[in-house]
C-alpha positions in Angstrom: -23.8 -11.0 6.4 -23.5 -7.8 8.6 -20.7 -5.5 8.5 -19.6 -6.9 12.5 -19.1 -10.3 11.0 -17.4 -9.7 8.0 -14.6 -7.4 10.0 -14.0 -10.4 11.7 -13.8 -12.3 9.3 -11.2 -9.9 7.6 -9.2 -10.1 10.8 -8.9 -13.6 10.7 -8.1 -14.1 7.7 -4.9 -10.9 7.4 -3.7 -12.2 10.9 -2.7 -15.8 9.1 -1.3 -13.5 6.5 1.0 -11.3 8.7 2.0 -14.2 11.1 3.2 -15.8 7.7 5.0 -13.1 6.4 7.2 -12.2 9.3 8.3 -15.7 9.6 8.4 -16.7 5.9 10.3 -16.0 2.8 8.3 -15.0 -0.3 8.2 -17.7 -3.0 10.1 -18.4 -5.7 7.5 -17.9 -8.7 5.3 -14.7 -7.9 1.9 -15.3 -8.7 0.4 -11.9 -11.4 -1.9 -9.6 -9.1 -5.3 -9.0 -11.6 -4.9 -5.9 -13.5 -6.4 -4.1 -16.2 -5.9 -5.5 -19.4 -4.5 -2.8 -20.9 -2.2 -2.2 -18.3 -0.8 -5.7 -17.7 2.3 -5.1 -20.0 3.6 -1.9 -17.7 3.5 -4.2 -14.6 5.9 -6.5 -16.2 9.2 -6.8 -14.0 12.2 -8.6 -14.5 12.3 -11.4 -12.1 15.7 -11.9 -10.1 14.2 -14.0 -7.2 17.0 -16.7 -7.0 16.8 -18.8 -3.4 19.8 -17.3 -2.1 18.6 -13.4 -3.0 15.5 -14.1 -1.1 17.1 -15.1 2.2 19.8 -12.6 2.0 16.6 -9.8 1.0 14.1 -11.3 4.1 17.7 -11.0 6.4 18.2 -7.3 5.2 14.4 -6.6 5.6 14.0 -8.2 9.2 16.8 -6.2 10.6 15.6 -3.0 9.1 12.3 -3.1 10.2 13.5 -3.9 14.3 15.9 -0.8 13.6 12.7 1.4 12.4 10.3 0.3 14.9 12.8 -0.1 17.8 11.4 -3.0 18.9 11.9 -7.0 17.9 10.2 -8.8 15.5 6.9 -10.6 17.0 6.7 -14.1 17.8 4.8 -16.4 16.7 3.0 -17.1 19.8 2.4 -13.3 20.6 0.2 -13.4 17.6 -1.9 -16.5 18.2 -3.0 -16.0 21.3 -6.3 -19.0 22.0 -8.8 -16.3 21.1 -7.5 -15.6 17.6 -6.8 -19.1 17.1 -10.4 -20.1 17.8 -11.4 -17.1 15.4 -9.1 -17.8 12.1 -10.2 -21.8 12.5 -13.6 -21.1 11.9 -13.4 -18.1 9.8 -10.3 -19.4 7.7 -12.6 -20.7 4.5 -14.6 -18.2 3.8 -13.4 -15.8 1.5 -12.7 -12.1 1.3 -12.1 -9.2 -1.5 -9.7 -6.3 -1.8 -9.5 -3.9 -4.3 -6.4 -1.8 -4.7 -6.3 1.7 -6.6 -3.0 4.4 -6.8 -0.4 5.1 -8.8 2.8 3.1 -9.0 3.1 2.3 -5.3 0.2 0.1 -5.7 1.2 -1.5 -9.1 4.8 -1.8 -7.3 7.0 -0.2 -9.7 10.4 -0.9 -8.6 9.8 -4.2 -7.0 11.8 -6.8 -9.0 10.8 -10.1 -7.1 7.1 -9.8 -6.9 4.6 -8.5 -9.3 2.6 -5.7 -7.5 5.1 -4.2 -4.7 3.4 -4.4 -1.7 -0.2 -5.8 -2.9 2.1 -8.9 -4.7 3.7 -9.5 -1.3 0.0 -9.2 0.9 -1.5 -12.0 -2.0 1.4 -14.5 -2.0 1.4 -14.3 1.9 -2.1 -14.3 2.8 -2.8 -16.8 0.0 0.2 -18.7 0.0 -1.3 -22.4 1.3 -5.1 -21.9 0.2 -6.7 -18.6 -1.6 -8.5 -16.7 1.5 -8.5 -13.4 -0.4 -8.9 -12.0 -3.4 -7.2 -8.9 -4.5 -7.4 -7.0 -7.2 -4.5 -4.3 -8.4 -5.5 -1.2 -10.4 -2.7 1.1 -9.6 -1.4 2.8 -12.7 2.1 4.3 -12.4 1.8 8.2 -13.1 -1.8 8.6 -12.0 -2.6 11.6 -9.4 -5.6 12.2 -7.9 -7.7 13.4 -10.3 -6.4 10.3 -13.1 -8.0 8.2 -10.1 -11.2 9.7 -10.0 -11.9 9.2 -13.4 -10.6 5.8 -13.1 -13.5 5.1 -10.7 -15.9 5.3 -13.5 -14.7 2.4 -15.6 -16.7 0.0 -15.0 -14.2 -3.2 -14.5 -13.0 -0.8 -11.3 -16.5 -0.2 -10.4 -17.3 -3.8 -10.3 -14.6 -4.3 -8.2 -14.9 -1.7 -5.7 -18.3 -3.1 -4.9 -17.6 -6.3 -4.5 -14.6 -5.1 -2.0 -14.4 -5.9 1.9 -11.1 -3.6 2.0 -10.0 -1.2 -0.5 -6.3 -0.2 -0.4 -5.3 3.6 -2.2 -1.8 5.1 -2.6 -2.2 8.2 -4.0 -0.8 12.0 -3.7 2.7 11.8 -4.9 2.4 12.4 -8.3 0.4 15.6 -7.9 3.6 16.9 -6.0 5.8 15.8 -8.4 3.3 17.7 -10.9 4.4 20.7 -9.4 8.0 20.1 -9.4 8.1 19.2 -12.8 6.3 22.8 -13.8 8.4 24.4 -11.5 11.8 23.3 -11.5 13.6 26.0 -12.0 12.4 28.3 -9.4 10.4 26.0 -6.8 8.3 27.8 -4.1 6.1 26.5 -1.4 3.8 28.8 -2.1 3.6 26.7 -5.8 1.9 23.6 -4.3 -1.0 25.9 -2.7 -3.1 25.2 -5.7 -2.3 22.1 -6.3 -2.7 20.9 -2.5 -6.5 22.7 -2.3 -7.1 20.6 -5.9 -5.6 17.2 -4.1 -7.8 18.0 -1.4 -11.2 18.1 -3.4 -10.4 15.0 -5.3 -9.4 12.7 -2.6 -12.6 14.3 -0.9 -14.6 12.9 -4.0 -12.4 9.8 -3.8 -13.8 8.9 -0.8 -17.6 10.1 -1.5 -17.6 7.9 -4.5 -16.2 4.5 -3.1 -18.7 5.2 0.0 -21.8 5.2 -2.6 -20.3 2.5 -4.2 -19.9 0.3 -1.6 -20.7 2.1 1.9 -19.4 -1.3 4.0 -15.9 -1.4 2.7 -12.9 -0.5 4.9 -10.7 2.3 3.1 -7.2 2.8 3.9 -5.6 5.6 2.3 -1.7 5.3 2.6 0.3 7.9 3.0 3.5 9.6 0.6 7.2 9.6 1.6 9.5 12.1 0.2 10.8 10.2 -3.0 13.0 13.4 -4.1 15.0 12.7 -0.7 18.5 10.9 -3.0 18.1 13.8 -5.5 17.3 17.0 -3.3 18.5 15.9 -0.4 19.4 20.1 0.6 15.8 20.8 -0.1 14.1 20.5 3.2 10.9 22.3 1.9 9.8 19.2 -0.4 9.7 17.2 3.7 7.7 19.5 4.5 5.3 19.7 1.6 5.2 15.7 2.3 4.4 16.3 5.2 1.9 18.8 4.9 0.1 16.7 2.4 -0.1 13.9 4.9 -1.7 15.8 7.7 -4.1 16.7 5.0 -4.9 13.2 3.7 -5.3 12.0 7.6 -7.1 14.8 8.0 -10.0 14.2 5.2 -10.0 10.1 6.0 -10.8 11.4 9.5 -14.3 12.8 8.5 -15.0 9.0 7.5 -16.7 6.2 9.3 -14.9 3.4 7.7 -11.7 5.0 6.5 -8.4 5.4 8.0 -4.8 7.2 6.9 -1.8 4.7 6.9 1.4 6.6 7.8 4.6 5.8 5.3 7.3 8.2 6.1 8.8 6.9 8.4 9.6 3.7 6.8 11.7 5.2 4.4 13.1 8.8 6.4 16.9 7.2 6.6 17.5 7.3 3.0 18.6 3.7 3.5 19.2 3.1 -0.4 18.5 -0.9 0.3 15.2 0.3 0.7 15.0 2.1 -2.8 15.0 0.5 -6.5 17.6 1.4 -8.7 15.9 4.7 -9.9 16.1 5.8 -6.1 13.0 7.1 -6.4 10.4 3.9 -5.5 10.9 1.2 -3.6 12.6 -1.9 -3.6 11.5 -5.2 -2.8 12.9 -4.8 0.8 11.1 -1.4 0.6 7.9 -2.4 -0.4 7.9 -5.4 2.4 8.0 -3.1 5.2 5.5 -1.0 3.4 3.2 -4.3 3.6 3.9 -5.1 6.8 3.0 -1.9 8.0 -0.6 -2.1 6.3 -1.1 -5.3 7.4 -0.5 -3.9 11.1 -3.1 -0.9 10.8 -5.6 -3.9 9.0 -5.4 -5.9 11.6 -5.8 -3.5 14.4 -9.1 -1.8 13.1 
């Protein structure tokens, strides 16, 4: 099938996901994302998705997101115009594959109602009445860019990024908190210079190595918010090491055919602590479905 067709068929199929998300609750029983065996037993959460928590969480998250974007939620019929209708009925059983990689953002650390933060909440939507897509989660909390390089070797990943129509990456984060962690006690901006030019030639690599892998995937790289914001909230250098890190990763996707950067920041630049877990440092489940939504938007509009 050429690359022309299967976009569309990707479209299709995420536009019945996103029209389902903004006008459904999540379910009850979250459904595991695949993972690596050996890393199954970290993605483990403590469930707390009782009926009433849901609607109170979906009423919380659909007001935040019209204060963020400034504008309403979208109707129903603004989505399915007769055009897109006539395109998700006959593309709606075929199937599609994507392959998620990052850090801790992509195995949803912090999300207590659904396995997988923001990759749990894109399969239980998309997939909630038939399975249109298949996704697989290898994000590994703690992992910076060069972890995920290496992690494109094993061959389970491998498999999987070849096989993939989309790939998904969070990644970045952890090689600033790297640097914050060695130099606590006297942090510079000139300390994440190195560090930065090292972030730069992995996710550079990154992106080489899923392209020979699979040269007709989609990449989205997603960008970093400033999770140090509830702790060193006087430290306005570590926003702008954020983003300056940001620019960068936009910067390198650019140079790509079929990759694009997925701004974050802005989701999460209040400090609205309903959109943080209880460490205040990832994201809740309120947190993570904006962070869904707004993937799903840049998806669907490529």
């Amino acid at each position: 099938m050429n690359k022309r067709l299967y976009t569309l068929i990707i479209l299709g199929i995420l536009l019945i996901g996103i029209t389902l998300f903004l006008v459904v609750d999540p379910p009850e029983n979250s459904k595991n994302v695949s993972t690596d065996n050996n890393e199954q037993q970290e993605q483990k959460e403590d469930t707390k998705d009782t009926a009433d928590k849901e609607e109170k969480t979906s009423q919380d998250d659909n007001q935040t997101s019209a204060e963020t974007t400034g504008k309403p939620m979208t109707n129903l019929q603004d989505i399915f115009s007769e055009a897109v209708q006539r395109t998700i009925n006959f593309f709606s059983n075929r199937e599609a594959n994507v392959t998620a990689l990052g850090d801790s953002l992509t195995q949803g650390v912090g999300d207590n109602v659904v396995d997988g933060g923001y990759v749990g909440i894109l399969d239980n939507t998309i997939n909630r009445n038939n399975q249109l897509v298949t996704f697989d989660n290898y994000g590994k909390r703690g992992n910076r860019s060069d972890q995920l390089l290496k992690r494109l070797e094993k061959p389970k990943v491998t498999q999987s990024v070849e096989e993939a129509d989309i790939v998904l990456i969070t990644i970045g984060a952890n090689d600033i908190m790297q640097v914050v962690k060695e130099n606590f006690t006297d942090l510079k901006i000139n300390d994440f210079t190195p560090a930065k030019e090292a972030y730069e030639d992995n996710l550079q690599e990154i992106l080489d190595k899923i392209n020979t892998l699979n040269d007709n995937a989609e990449i989205y790289l997603i960008g970093i918010y400033n999770p140090f914001m509830h702790y060193f909230p006087n430290i306005k250098e570590l926003s702008m090491i954020v983003e300056d890190w940001n620019k960068t990763s936009r910067r390198i996707t650019e140079q790509y055919d079929h990759a694009t950067f997925i701004p974050i920041a802005d989701l999460f630049k209040s400090g609205d602590k309903k959109l943080f877990a209880e460490d205040n440092f990832h994201p809740s489940h309120q947190g993570y479905q904006l962070f869904a939504r707004r993937v799903l938007k840049y998806v669907t509009e490529q």
